[in-house]
C-alpha positions in Angstrom: 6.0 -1.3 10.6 4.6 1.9 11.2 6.9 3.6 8.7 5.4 1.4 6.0 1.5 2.0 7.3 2.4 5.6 7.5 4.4 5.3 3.0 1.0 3.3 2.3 -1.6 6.0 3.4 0.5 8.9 2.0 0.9 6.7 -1.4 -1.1 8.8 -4.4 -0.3 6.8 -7.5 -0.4 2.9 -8.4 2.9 2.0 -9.3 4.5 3.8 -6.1 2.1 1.5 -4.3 3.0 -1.4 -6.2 6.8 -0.6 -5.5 5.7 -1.6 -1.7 4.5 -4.3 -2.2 8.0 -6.4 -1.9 8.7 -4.6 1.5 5.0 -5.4 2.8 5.8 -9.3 2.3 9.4 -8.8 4.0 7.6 -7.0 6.6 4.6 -10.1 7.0 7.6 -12.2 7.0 9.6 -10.2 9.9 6.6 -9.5 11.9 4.2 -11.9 11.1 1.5 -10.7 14.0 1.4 -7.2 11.8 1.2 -8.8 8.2 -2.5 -9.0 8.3 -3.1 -4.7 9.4 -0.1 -4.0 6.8 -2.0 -5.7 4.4 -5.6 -4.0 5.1 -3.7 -0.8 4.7 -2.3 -1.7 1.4 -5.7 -2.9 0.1 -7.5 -0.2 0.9 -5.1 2.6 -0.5 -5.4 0.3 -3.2 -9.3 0.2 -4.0 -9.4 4.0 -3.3 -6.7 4.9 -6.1 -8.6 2.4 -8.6 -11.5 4.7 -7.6 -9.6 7.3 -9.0 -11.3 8.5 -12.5 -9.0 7.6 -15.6 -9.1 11.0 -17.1 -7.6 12.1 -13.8 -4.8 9.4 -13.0 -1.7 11.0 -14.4 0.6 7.7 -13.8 
């Protein structure tokens, strides 16, 4: 779990986040008590790469 926290916050494009998504849910489903942090992570890194300006995304 703390591997995947750790992939999530050093994430810098969309679609490499997107590619985690899969092993967040077999995560939730392996440790179901941790789902709900993994998932605050993933939404956050989320919302700050949307932030990101479209003239300086490069994915």
């Amino acid at each position: 779990m703390e591997e995947l926290l750790k992939r999530i916050k050093e994430c810098n494009t969309m679609p490499e986040l997107d590619a985690m998504r899969l092993e967040l849910v077999k995560a939730g489903k392996a440790f179901p008590e941790s789902f709900q942090t993994m998932q605050q992570a993933f939404i956050k890194k989320k919302n700050q790469l949307n932030r990101i300006p479209l003239s300086q995304r490069s994915w």
